[in-house]
C-alpha positions as CSV (number, residue, x, y, z in Angstrom):
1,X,26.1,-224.5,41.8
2,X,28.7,-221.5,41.8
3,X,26.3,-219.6,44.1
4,X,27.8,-219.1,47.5
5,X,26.3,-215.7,49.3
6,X,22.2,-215.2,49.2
7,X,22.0,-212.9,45.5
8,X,19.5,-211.3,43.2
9,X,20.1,-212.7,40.1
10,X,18.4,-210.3,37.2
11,X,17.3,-212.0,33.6
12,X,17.8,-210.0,30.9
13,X,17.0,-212.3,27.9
14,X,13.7,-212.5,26.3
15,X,11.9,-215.6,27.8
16,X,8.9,-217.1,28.5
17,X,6.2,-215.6,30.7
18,X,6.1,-218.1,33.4
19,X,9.3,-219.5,33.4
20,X,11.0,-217.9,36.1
21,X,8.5,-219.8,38.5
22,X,10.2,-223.3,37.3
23,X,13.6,-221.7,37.2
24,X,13.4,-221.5,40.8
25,X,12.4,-224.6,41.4
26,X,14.9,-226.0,39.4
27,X,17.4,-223.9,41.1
28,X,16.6,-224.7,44.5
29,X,17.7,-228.5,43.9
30,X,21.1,-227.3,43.6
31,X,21.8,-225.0,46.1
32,X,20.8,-223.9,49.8
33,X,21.3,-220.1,49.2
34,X,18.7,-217.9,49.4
35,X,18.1,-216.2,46.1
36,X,15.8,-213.8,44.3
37,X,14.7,-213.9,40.5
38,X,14.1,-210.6,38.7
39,X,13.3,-210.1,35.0
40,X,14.8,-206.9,34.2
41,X,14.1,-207.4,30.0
42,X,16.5,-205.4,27.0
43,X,14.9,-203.2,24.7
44,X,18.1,-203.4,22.8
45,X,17.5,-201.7,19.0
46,X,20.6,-203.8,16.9
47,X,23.3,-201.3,16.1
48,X,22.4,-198.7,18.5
49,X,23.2,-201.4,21.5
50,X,25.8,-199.2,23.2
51,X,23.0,-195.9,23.3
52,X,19.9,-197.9,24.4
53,X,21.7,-199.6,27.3
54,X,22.9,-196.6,28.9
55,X,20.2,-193.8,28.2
56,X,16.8,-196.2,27.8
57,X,13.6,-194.7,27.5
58,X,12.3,-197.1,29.9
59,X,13.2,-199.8,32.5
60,X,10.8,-202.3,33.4
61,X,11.6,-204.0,36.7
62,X,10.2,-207.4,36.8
63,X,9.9,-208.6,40.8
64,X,8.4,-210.5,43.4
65,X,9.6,-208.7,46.5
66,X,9.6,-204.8,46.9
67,X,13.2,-205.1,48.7
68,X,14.1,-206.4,45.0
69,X,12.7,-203.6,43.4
70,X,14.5,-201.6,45.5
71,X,17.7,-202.8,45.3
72,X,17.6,-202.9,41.4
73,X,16.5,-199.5,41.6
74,X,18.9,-198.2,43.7
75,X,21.4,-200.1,40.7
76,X,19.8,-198.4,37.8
77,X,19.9,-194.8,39.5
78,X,22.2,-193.1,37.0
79,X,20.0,-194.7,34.2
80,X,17.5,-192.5,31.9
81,X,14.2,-193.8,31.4
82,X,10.5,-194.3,33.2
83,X,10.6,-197.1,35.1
84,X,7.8,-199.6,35.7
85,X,7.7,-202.1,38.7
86,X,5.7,-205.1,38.0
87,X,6.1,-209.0,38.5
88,X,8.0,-210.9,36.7
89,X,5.5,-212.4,34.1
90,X,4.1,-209.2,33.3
91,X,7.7,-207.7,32.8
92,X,8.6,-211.0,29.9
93,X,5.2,-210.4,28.3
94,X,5.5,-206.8,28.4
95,X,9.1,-208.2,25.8
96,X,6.9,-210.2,23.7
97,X,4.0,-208.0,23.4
98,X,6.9,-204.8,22.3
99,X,8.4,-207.1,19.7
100,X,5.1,-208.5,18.5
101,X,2.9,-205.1,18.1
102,X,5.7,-202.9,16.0
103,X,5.8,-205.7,13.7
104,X,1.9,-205.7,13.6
105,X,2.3,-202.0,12.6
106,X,4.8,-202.9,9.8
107,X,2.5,-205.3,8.5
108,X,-0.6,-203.1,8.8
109,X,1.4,-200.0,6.5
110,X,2.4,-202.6,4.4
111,X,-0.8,-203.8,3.3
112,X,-2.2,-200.1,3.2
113,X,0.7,-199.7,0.7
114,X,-0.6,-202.1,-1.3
115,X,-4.2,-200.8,-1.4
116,X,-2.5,-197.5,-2.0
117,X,-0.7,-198.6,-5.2
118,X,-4.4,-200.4,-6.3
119,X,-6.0,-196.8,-5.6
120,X,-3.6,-194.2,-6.9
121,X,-2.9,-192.8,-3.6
122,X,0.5,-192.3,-1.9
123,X,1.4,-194.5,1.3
124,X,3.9,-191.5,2.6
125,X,1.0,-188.8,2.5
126,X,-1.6,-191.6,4.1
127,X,1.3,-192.7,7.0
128,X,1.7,-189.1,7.6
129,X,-1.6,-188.6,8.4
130,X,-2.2,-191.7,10.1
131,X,0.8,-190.2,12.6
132,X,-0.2,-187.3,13.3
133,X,-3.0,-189.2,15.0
134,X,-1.4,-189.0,18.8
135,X,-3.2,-192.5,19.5
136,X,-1.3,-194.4,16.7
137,X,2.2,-192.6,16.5
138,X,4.3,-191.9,13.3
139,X,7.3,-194.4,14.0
140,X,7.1,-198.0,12.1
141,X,4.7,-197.2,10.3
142,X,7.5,-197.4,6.8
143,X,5.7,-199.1,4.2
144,X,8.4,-201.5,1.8
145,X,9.3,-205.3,1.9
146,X,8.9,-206.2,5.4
147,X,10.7,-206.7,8.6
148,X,13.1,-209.2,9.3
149,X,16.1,-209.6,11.7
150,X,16.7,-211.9,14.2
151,X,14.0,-210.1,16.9
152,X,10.5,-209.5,15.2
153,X,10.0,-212.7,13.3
154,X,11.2,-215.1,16.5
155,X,9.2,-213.1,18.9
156,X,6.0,-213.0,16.6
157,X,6.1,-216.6,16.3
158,X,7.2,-217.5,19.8
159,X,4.1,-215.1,21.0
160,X,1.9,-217.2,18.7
161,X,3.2,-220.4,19.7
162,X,2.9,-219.4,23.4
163,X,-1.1,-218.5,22.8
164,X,-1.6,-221.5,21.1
165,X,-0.1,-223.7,23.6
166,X,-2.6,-221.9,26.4
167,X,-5.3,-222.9,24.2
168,X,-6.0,-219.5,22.8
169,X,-5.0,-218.9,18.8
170,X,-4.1,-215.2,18.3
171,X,-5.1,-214.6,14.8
172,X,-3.6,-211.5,14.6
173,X,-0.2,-212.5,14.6
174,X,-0.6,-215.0,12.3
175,X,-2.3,-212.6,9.8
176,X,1.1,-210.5,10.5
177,X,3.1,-213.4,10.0
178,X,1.1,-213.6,6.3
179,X,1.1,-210.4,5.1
180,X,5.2,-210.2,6.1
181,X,5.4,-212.9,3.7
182,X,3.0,-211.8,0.8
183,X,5.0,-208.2,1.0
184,X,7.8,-210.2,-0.6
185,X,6.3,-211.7,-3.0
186,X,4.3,-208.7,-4.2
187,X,7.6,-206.9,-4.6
188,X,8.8,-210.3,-6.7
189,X,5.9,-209.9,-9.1
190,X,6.3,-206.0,-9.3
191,X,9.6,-206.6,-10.7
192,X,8.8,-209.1,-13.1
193,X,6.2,-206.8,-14.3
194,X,8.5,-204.4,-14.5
195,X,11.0,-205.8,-16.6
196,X,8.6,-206.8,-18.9
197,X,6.9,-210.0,-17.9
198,X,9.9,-211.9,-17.4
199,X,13.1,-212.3,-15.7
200,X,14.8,-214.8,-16.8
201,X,18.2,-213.9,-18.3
202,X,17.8,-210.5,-16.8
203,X,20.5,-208.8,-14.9
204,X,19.4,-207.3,-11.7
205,X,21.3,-205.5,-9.3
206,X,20.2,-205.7,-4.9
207,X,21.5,-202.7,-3.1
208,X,21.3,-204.0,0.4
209,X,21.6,-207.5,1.9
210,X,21.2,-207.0,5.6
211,X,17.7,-206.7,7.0
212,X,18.5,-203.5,7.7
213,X,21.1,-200.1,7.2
214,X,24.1,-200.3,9.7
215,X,24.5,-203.7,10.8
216,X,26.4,-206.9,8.9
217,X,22.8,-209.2,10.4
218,X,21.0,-211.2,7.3
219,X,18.9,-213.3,9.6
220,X,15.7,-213.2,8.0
221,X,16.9,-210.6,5.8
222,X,14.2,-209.6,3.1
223,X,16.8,-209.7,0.2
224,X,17.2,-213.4,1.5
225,X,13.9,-214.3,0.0
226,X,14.2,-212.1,-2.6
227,X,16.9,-213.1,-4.3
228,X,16.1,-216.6,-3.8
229,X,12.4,-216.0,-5.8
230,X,14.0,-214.4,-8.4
231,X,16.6,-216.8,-9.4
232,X,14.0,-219.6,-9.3
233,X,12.3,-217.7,-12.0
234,X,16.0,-217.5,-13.7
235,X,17.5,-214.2,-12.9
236,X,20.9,-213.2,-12.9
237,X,21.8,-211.6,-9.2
238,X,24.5,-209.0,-9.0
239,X,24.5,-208.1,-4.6
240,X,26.0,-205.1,-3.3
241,X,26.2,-203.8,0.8
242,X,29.1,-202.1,2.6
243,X,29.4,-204.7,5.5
244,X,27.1,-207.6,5.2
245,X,29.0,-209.2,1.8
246,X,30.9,-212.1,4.2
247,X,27.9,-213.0,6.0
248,X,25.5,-213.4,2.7
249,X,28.3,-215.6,1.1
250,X,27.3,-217.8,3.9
251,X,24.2,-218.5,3.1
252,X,23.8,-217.3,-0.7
253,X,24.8,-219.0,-4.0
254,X,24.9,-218.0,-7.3
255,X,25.6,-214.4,-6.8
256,X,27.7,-211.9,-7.7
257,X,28.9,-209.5,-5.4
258,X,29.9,-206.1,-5.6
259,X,31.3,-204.2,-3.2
260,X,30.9,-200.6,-5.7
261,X,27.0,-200.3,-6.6
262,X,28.5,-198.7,-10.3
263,X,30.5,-201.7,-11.2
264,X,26.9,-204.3,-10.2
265,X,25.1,-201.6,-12.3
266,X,27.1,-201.7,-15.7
267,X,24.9,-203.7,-18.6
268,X,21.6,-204.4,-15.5
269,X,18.8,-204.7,-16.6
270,X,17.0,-203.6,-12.9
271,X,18.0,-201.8,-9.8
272,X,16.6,-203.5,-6.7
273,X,16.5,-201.0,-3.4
274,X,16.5,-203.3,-0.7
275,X,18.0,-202.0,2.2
276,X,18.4,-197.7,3.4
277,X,21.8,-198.0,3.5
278,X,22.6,-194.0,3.3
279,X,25.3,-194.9,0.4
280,X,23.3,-195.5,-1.5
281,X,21.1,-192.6,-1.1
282,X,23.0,-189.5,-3.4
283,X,24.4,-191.9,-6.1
284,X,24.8,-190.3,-9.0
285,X,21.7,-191.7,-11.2
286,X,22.8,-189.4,-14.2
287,X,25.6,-191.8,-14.5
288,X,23.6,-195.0,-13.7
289,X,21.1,-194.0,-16.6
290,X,23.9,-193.9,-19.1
291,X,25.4,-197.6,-17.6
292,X,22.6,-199.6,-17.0
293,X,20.8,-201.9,-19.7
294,X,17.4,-200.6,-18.8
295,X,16.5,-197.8,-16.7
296,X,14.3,-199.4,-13.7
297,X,14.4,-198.9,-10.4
298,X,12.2,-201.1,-7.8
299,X,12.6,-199.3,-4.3
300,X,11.5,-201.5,-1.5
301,X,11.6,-198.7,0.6
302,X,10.1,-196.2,-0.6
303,X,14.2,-194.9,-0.2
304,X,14.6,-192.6,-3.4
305,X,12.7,-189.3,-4.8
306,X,10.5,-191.1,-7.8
307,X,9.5,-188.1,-9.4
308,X,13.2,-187.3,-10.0
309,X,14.0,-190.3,-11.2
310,X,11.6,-190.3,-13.8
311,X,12.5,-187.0,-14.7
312,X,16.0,-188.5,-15.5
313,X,14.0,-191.3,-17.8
314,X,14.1,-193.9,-15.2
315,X,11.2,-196.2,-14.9
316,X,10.1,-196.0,-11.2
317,X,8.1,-197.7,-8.7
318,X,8.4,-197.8,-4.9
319,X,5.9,-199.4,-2.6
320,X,2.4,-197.5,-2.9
321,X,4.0,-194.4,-4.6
């Protein structure tokens, strides 16, 4: 090993409770040097990197020895945030159990949204409510299609695999797992009702590809699965997003892509909200009524004013609005 001088060597990645326990072990066959392991975990939101690394509303400070937790911090002393000192397996659960509850919230708005569409009531009012509730919080609590990324789904199923592996099955992840699933294809049959039963030889245009607004990431992107569904059922996909075009032609066949939402909306039969990009949020729907084949929109995000686009003689439906 490259180690020469006795060091503190801090993990930052998202691993395995436990594992730092066999690192060391591991470690020790290689070198003579006295060293400390620390799990000092990222709560790194993707495209605001740069702002959560250097003013972080908390630091949790994964240790075995309180000279550690000293020392690291003494080196995060110009940092914002709480801090929490704990050991290290609390400090990688403490990761897991972050990334694994906010999609749990997700899920749990998103199947109130469908209730709410079932009922008549509307999913922004009912959120609202449930936020102003100081125990639950208003933040993820967005009803739409569903998270994705590369974070939430890999940690929800790595948590789950964990607890099954220790002999204990956490059924709540995997009813999270479920419902992120059925969100997309509820959205798939909403459309198909929508454009009348059927979409075969329809033209429908996706605003958004990445899994969400200011990044170029499609890893389990929502529009992935979306666009798949619907051409299986024969639709004609027109894709439009300011960044993320080069990585979907990666991975996606079949479509065409627009960098201009006006152009992908000439002659479509459907407009498909997929991702908040804010382009997308003042385009001028006076226009996109006089250009479009048929006036629908299907917002997955619940992203546009629905009573005004029906008073423009759009056909509208979000996700329990």
């Amino acid at each position: 090993m490259a180690l020469k001088n006795p060091a503190t060597i801090v993990i930052k990645s998202t691993i395995p409770p436990g594992v730092n326990s066999r690192l060391e072990k591991w470690m020790k066959k290689f070198t003579k040097v006295n060293f400390d392991l620390a799990s000092v975990p990222e709560f790194l939101r993707e495209g605001k990197a740069l702002e959560d690394s250097l003013h972080p509303y908390r630091v949790v400070i994964g240790v075995e020895k309180k000279s550690v937790a000293k020392k690291l911090l003494t080196l995060h002393k110009k940092i914002s945030g709480r801090r929490l000192i704990c050991d290290p397996a609390s400090a990688q659960m403490i990761k897991y159990a972050s990334n694994a509850f906010l999609p749990t919230k997700i899920s749990f708005a998103n199947s109130i949204a469908v209730l709410c569409d079932k009922f008549g009531a509307n999913v922004e009012d009912v959120m609202k409510g449930m936020g102003m509730d100081k125990r639950i919080g208003s933040e993820f609590l967005g009803a739409g299609l569903g998270y994705g990324g590369s974070c939430f789904p890999k940690d929800v199923r790595a948590l789950s695999a964990l607890s099954q592996k220790s002999g204990y099955t956490f059924c709540i992840l995997t009813a999270v797992e479920k419902t992120n699933k059925k969100q997309t294809d509820y959205f798939v049959k909403k459309i198909v009702r929508l454009c009348g039963g059927s979409v075969r030889n329809k033209i429908l245009t996706v605003l958004g590809l990445s899994f969400k607004p200011n990044t170029s990431d499609i890893r389990e992107a929502n529009s992935l699965s979306v666009i798949s569904e619907l051409q299986k059922n024969g639709a004609k996909i027109r894709a439009c997003d300011p960044v993320a075009i080069p990585e979907a032609k990666k991975v996606i066949s079949g479509v065409d892509f627009f960098e201009d939402p006006l152009p992908a909306l000439r002659g479509a039969d459907a407009l498909l909200l997929i991702t908040e990009w804010q382009e997308y949020q003042n385009l001028d729907f006076v226009k996109i009524k006089q250009i479009m084949k048929s006036a629908v929109v299907v917002d997955g995000r619940n992203f546009y004013n629905g009573k005004k686009l029906e008073r423009l003689g759009f056909v509208y439906e979000g996700i329990g609005k």
